[in-house]
C-alpha positions, 0 to 999 in steps of 0.5 A: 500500500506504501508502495501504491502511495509513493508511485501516485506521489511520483507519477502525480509530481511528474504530470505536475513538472510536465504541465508546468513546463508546457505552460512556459510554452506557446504552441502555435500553429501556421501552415508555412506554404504562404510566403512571406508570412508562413514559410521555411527558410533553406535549412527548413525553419520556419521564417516569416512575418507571421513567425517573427509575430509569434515570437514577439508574441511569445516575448510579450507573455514571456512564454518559449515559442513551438511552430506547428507546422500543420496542413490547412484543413487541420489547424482548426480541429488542432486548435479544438483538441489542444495540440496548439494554443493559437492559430497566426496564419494568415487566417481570416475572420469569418462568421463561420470560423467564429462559431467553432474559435475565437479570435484576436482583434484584427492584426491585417487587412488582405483585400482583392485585385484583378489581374486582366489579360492585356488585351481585354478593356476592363480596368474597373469592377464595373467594366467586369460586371457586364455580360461579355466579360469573363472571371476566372476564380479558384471555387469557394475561395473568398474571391469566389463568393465575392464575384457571384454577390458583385459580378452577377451580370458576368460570366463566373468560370470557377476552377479547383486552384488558383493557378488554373484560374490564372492561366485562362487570363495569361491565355485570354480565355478569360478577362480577368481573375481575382485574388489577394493583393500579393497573389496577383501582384507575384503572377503579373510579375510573372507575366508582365506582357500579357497581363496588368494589374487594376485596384479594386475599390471594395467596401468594408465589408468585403475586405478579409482581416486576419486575427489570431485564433484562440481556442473557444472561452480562452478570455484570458489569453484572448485579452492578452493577445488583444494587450500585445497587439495594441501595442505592437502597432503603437511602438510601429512593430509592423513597420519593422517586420514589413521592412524586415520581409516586405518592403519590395512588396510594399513599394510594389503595392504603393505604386499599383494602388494596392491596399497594404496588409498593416 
């Protein structure tokens, strides 16, 4: 019986050093396939802006910071089951997201922009939204949705990826394709003869912003997270990070028109 109690003592002591220990620990979750927000540099470490946020994140709570990297479709469930204690990953807040997470207040902004084939007239939405126009999208993808509730009058082609639907532009088969600021900014690079780039004027709500997911009745790392946030921006900590990994893309943005992420 003596023997029972000291081996409860132990295992209990144990279970207590490892909890405590992991508690030292922020677990965060991205999915590093977004260059430059989730990505890997050469020696396969996880590198970014979404990365150097977490660590300044971890410094503020005082907490060692752990990078998940976890496939899209399971960064919610991980975030549910306690695998991780946030999710920073370039992840929009939707109605949806918000019945099975909670999240920070806004961090960044990702709106929308239309790479057009060169030779077709359209430089504007409403150019766009005629019956002879065509728009190439990647199926339920935000830009997606945003051409059925906008671009009623136009013909919507919906593709299974983002690079199917860019291809019908670069081909001319379609007139236009929509997507994030940084998406159709890299494929006009790629493609600066056969397509430009037109900025959207696009009403608040259709803007997407980014928050950092947090599990459901966390409230106080939740306020925490809010505390960091609020000061990050004060001190200019996004200026840093952006100069840090986006200052071509800012300067690219700043010249198209483009809305900027922070």
């Amino acid at each position: 019986m003596k023997t029972f109690n000291i081996m409860v003592l132990f295992v209990t002591i144990a279970l207590g050093s490892c909890t405590q220990k992991n508690s030292d620990i922020l677990f965060v979750g991205m999915e590093l396939a977004y260059p430059p927000f989730e990505t890997k540099d050469n020696d396969g470490n996880p590198m970014g802006v979404s990365v150097d946020l977490a660590r300044e994140l971890g410094a503020y709570l005082g907490k060692e910071v752990v990078i998940e990297n976890i496939a899209w479709a399971g960064l919610i469930p991980a975030l549910q089951t306690g695998k991780i204690d946030i999710i920073l990953s370039s992840l929009t807040i939707t109605d949806e997201r918000n019945k099975q997470i909670d999240f920070s207040d806004p961090y960044s902004q990702s709106t929308l922009a239309m790479l057009v084939n060169i030779d077709s007239p359209v430089n504007s939405l409403e150019d766009l939204n005629h019956k002879d126009r065509v728009v190439a999208v990647k199926q339920g993808a935000t830009p997606f949705l945003f051409a059925q509730k906008h671009l009623t009058n136009a013909k919507i082609n919906s593709f299974a990826s983002e690079s199917a639907a860019i291809i019908e532009v670069v081909q001319g088969k379609a007139d236009a394709v929509l997507y994030d600021q940084l998406t159709i900014l890299k494929n006009y690079n790629l493609n600066p003869t056969t397509t430009k780039i037109v900025a959207l004027d696009i009403a608040e709500e259709d803007i997407d912003v980014w928050g950092i997911g947090i599990k459901k009745g966390n409230t106080q790392l939740q306020t925490d997270i809010n505390k960091f946030l609020t000061e990050f921006k004060a001190s200019d900590g996004f200026s840093k990070i952006t100069k840090k990994h986006l200052n071509v893309e800012k300067a690219e943005f700043d010249k198209y028109g483009l809305e900027f992420f922070f």
